[in-house]
Wavefront OBJ file of the C-alpha trace (Angstrom):
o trace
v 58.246 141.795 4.397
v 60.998 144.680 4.338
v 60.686 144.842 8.013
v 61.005 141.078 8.858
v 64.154 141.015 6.959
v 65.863 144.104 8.499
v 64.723 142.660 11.754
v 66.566 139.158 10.746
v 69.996 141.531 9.614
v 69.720 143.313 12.993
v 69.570 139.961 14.540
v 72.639 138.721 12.388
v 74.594 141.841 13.335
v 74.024 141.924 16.549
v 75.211 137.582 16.790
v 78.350 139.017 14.904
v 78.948 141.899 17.476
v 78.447 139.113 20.333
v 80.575 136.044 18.897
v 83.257 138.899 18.408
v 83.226 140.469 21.974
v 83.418 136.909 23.483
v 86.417 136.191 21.696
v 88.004 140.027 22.381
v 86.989 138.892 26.246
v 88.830 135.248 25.948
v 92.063 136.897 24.239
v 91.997 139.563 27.073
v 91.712 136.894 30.101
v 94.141 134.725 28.213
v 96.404 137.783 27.999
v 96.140 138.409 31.994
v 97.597 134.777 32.740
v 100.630 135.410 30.676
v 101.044 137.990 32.495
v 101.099 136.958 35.977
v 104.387 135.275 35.063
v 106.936 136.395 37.449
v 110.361 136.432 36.901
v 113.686 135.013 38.263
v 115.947 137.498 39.902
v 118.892 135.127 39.315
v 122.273 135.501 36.733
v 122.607 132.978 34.185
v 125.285 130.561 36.122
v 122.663 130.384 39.204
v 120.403 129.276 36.313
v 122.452 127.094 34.725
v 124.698 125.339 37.633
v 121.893 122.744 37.940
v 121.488 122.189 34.044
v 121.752 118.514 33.327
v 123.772 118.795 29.879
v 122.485 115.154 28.957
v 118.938 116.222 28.899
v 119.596 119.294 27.135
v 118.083 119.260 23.397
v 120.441 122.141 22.355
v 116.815 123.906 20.512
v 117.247 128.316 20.947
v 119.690 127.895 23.849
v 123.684 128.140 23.923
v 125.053 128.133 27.356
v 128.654 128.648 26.126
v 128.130 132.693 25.499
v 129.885 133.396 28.939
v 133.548 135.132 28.243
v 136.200 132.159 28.781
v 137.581 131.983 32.650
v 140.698 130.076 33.360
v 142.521 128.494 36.171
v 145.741 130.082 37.562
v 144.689 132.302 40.541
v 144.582 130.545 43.813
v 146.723 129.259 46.503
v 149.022 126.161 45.619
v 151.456 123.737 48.068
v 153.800 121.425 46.728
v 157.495 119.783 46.991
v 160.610 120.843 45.137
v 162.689 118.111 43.284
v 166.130 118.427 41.017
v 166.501 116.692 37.966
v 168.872 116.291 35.321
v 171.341 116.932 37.891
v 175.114 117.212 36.806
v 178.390 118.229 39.156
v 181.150 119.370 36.878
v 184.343 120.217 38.873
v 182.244 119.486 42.124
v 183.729 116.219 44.604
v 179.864 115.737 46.608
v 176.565 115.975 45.362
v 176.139 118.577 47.842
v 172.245 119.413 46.414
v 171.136 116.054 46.683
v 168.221 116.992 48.678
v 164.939 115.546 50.753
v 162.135 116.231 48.374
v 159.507 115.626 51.504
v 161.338 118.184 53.410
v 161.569 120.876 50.320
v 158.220 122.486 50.528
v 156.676 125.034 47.700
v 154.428 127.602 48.086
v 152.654 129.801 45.472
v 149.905 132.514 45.274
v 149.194 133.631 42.627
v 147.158 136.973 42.956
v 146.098 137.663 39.181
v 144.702 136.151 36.387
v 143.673 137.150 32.824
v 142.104 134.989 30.294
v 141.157 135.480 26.922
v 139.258 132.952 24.635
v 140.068 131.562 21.374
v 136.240 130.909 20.418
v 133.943 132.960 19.019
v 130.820 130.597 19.567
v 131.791 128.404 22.970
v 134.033 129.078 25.737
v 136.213 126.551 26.396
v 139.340 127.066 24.804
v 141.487 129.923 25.747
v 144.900 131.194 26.919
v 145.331 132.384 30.922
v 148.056 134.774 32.443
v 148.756 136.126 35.097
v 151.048 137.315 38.047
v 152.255 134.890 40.589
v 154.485 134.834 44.175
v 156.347 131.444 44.396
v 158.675 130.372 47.411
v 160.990 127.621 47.488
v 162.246 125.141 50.307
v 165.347 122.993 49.272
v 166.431 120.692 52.566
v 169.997 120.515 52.212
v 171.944 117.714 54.321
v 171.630 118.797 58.361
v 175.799 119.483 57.860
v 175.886 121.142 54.507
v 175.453 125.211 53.556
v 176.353 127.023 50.542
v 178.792 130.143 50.224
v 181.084 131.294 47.281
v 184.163 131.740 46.352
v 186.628 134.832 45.319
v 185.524 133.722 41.683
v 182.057 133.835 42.512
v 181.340 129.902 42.029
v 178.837 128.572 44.756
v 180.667 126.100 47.417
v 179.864 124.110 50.030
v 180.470 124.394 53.574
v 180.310 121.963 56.278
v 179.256 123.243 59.941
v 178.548 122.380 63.075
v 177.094 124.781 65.329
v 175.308 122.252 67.990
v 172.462 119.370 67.880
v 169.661 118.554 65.789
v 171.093 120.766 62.710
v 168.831 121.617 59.726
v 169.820 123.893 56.668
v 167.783 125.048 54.113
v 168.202 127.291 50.851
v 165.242 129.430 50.231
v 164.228 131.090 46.833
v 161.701 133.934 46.420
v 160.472 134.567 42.606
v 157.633 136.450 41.110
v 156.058 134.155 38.374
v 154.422 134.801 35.091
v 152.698 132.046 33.000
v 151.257 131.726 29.506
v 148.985 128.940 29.283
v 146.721 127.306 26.696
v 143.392 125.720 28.488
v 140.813 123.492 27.272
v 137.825 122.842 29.256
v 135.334 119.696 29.162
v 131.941 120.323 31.157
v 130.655 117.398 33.041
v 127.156 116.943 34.295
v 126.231 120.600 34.132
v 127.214 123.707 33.810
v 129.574 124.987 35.873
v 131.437 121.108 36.413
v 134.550 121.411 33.915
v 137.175 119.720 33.713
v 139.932 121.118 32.723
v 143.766 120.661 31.410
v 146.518 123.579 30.497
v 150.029 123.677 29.581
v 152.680 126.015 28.734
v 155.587 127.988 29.614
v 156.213 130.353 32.713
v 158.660 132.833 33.235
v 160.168 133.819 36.479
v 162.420 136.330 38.205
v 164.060 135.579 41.354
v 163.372 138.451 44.291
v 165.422 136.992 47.186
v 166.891 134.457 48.856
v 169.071 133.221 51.774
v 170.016 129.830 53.644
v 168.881 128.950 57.030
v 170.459 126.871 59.823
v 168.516 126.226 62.523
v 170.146 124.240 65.374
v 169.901 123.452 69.422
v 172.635 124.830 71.916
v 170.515 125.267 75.012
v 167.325 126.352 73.067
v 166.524 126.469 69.302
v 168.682 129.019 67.394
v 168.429 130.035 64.181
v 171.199 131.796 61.753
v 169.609 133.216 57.982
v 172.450 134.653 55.524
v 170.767 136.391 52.743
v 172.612 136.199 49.275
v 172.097 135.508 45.898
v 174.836 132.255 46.007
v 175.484 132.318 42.149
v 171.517 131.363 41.505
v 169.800 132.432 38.283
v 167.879 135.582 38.016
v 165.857 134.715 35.304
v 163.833 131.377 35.082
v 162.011 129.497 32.413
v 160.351 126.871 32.094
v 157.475 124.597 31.760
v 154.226 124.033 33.101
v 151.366 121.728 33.331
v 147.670 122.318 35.163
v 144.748 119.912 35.596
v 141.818 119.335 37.971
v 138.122 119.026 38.084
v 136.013 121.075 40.735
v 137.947 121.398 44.180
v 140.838 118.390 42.938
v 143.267 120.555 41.177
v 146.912 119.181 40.543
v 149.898 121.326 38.808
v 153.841 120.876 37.877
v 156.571 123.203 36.836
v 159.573 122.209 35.441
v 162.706 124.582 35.044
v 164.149 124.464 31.760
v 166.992 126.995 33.462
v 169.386 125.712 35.884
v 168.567 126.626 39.127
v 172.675 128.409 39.150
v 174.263 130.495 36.825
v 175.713 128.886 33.934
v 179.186 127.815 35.180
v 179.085 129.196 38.902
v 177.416 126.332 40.024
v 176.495 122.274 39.391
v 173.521 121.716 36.508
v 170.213 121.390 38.377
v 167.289 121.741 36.888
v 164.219 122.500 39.730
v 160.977 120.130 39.306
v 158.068 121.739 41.550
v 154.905 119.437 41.899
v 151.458 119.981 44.152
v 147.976 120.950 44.827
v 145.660 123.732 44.492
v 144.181 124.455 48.140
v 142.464 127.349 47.268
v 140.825 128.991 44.289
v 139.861 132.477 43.432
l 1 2 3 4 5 6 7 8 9 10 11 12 13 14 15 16 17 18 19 20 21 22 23 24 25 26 27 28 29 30 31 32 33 34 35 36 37 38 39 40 41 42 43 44 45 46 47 48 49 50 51 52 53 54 55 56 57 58 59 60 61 62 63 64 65 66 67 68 69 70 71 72 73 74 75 76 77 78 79 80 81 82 83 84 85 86 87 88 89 90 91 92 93 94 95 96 97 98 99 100 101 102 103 104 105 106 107 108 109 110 111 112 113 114 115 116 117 118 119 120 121 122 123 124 125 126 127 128 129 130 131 132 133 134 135 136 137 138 139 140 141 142 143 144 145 146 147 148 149 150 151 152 153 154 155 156 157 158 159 160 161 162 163 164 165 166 167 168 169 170 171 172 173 174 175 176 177 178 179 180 181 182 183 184 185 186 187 188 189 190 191 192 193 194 195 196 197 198 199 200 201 202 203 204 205 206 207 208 209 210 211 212 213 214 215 216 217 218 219 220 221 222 223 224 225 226 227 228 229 230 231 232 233 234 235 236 237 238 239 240 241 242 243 244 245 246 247 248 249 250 251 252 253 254 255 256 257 258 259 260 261 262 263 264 265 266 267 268 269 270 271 272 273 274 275
């Protein structure tokens, strides 16, 4: 009797010792597909650039840890308008320009951004360093000099056919901007919107006449013809992927106070390129 029953506990044992090495053997196998996962050698905005945000159920995931990146660096092309234009002591409204002839270029070389969010990344403020160069078309008889007292004047030439003159203003450009971003369809689609003010200093500049005698000549004065040093002003950037608009607007007169008429540059355009 004592032996059946110790032959029934080995039997229940050894069951035991079998149910729990099948189940050791399932864990382990189960363990080995897990395992042959392999992983994406890819940064997170690879990842993410597809990410459709309307399917996206917001559960253990926050795609807005990124640090905040703004838009000022690129390459930008515009025209050059004056507004608020007034000619004390003057007899001609020698500046009246042609805005489609008064062309703008800017690079702008560096950028800095910093966000204003501690959970997303679309809100921050951008800076940066800037080269800007502007193109007024001045009537085809009409350059500028000054006077003994230093007040800017102008002079009417005539040096042959097919005259052009042009005043030309170099400045290095520094702007603090507040930007808010909006994604659209996924991740890395944002539009965007900043504004601000900018401050400038002007680095050169000269007039140009170019005219036709028996072949094209060309005659640049370089001077600083009573214009403003420092410049101030504000600006205004929007765009969405590779459309990208901005505007600057000069709350400094484009002379010195009193040396010259009140003109107050408006600079409008396109980003080309960004970096």
């Amino acid at each position: 009797m004592n032996a059946e029953k110790s032959s029934e506990i080995r039997n229940a044992f050894a069951a035991v010792l079998l149910i729990i090495f099948c189940q050791l053997l399932f864990l382990r196998v189960s363990g080995q597909e897990k395992d042959t996962i392999v992983p994406i050698k890819k940064s997170a905005p690879e990842l993410l650039q597809k990410l459709k945000i309307n399917t996206f159920n917001g559960k253990g995931f926050n795609f807005f840890e990124d640090k905040f990146s703004g838009h000022w660096a690129g390459f930008d092309i515009g025209l050059n308008s004056l507004l608020n234009t007034e000619y004390p002591g003057y007899e001609s409204k020698f500046m009246d320009i042609s805005v489609m002839q008064s062309y703008a270029f800017q690079l702008n070389i560096f950028q800095y951004s910093v966000g204003l969010q501690s959970t997303r990344n679309n809100l921050g403020l951008v800076t940066g360093v800037g080269f800007q160069m502007q193109d007024y078309r001045l009537s085809d008889s009409i350059t500028l000099t000054k006077n003994i007292n230093g007040i800017v004047q102008p002079k009417e030439f005539h040096l042959g056919d097919h005259q052009k003159s042009l005043l030309s203003v170099y400045s290095v450009i520094v702007p603090v901007l507040v930007e808010y971003q909006i994604p659209l369809n996924n991740y890395r689609n944002r539009f965007y919107i900043s504004a601000g003010m900018f401050f400038g200093y002007r680095i050169g500049s000269y007039t140009k006449i170019k005219y036709r005698t028996d072949h094209t000549e060309k005659l640049k004065i370089t001077g600083n013809y009573a214009l403003s040093d420092f410049r101030h002003g504000i600006a205004f950037r929007t765009g969405y992927r590779w459309i990208n608009v901005f505007a600057m607007y000069e709350l400094s007169g484009l002379f010195e106070e009193k040396l010259g008429p009140e003109l107050h540059p408006f600079t409008f355009g396109v980003t080309l390129v960004r970096f």
